[in-house]
C-alpha positions as CSV (number, residue, x, y, z in Angstrom):
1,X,132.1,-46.7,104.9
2,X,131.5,-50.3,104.8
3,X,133.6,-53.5,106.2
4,X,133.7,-57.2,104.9
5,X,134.9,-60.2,105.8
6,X,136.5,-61.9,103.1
7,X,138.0,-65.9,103.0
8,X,140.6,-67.1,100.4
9,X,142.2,-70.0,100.5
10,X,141.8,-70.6,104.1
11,X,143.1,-67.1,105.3
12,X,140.8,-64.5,106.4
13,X,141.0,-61.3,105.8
14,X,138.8,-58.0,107.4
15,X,138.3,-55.6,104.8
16,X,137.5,-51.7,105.8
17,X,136.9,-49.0,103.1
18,X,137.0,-46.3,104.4
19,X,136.7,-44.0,101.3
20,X,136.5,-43.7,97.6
21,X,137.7,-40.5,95.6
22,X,137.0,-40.6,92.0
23,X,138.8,-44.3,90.9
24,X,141.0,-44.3,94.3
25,X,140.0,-46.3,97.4
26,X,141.2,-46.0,100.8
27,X,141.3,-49.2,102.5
28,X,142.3,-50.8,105.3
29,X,143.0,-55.0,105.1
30,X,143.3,-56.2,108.9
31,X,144.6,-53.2,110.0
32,X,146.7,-51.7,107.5
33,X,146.0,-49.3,104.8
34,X,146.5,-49.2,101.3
35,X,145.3,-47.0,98.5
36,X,143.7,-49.7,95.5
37,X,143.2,-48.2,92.0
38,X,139.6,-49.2,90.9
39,X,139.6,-50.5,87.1
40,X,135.7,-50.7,86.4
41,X,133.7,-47.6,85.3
42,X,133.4,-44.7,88.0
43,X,129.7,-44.0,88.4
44,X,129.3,-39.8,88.5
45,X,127.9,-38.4,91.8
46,X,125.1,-36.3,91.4
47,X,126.6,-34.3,94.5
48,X,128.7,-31.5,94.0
49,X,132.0,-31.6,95.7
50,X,133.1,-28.5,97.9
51,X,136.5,-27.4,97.6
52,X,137.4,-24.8,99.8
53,X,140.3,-22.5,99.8
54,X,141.9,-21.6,103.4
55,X,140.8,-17.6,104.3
56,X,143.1,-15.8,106.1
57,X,141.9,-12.9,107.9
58,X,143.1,-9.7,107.1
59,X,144.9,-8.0,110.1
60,X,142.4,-7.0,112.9
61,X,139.7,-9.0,111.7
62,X,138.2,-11.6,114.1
63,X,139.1,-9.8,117.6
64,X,136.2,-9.3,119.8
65,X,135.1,-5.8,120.1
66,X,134.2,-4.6,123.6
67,X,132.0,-2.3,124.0
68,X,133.3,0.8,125.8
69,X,131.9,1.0,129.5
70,X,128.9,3.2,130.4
71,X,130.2,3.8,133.7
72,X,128.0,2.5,136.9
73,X,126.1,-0.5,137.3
74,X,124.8,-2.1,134.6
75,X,121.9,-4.0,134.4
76,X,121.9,-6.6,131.6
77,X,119.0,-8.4,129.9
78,X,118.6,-11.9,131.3
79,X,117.8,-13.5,127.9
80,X,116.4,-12.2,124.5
81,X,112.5,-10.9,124.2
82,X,111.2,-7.2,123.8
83,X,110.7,-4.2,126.0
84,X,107.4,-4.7,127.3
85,X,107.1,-1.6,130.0
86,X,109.6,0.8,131.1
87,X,108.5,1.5,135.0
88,X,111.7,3.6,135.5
89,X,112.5,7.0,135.0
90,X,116.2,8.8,134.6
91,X,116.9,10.4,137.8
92,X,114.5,8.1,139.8
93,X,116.2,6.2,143.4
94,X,115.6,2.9,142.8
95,X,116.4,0.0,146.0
96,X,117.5,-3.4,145.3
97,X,114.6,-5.5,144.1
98,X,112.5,-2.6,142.8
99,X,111.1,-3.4,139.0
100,X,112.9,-1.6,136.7
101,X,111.2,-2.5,133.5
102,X,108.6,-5.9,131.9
103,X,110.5,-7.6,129.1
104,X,108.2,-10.3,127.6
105,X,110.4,-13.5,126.8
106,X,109.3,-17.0,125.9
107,X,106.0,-15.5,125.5
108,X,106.2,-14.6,129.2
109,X,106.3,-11.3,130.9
110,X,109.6,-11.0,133.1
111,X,110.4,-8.8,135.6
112,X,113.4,-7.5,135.2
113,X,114.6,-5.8,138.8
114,X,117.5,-3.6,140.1
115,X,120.2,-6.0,142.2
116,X,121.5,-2.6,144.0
117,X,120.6,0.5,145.9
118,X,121.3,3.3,142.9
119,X,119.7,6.2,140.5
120,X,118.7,5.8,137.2
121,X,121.4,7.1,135.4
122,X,120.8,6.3,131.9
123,X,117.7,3.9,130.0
124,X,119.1,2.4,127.1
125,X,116.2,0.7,125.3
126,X,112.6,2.3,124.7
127,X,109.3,0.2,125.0
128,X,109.2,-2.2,121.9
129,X,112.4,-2.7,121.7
130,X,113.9,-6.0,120.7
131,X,117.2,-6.7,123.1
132,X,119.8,-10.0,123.1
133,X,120.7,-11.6,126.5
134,X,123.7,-9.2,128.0
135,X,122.7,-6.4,126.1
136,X,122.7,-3.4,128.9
137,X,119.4,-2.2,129.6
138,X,119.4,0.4,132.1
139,X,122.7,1.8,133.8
140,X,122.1,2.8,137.7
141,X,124.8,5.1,139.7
């Protein structure tokens, strides 16, 4: 919190307090600490104090969840935006680098292309839709 330099009687003497809890003080005179009861009238913080008790999960809370695999190639959303256009169908033979669908991101339109030679197997999202990066967008066989 705040550090002095004090002189008495010749010696000196670095003062550090480090903090002050109701009429205690934690303080630390040329490196060593002491606790110093304060005798003058405690002036009341406006600022509530938090006190929080520990929570301990309950038994299987806080493991990840995976999600279960679709089965083929996934292909993920590179960042969060919307589902401009879908330009694939189910079914369709896509090659790598072919546009699969237009996700706008960032206020930008972006591409988003098949990285392998496959078949739409499955479309995951609809046009409009709002997506988070790694969410699986389209799953090619």
């Amino acid at each position: 919190m705040k550090k002095f330099d004090f002189s008495i009687n010749g010696n000196k003497y670095h003062v550090h307090i480090k903090d002050i809890d109701d009429n205690i003080a934690s303080i630390e005179v040329n490196g060593t600490p002491y606790s110093v009861e304060i005798e003058q009238e405690v002036k009341k913080v406006k600022t509530p104090k938090l006190i929080r008790n520990e929570v301990k999960p309950k038994p299987g809370e806080g493991q990840i969840v995976k999600k279960p695999s679709a089965g083929g190639h996934q292909i993920q959303a590179p960042l969060p935006g919307n589902i401009f256009k879908i330009l694939a169908k189910e079914g369709d033979a896509v090659k790598k680098g072919d546009t699969l669908l237009i996700m706008e991101a960032m206020k930008m339109e972006n591409n988003v292309m098949a990285d392998k030679d496959g078949t739409v197997k499955e479309i995951k999202v609809k046009e409009g839709d709002a997506v988070l990066q790694s969410d699986v967008l389209i799953v090619l066989e």
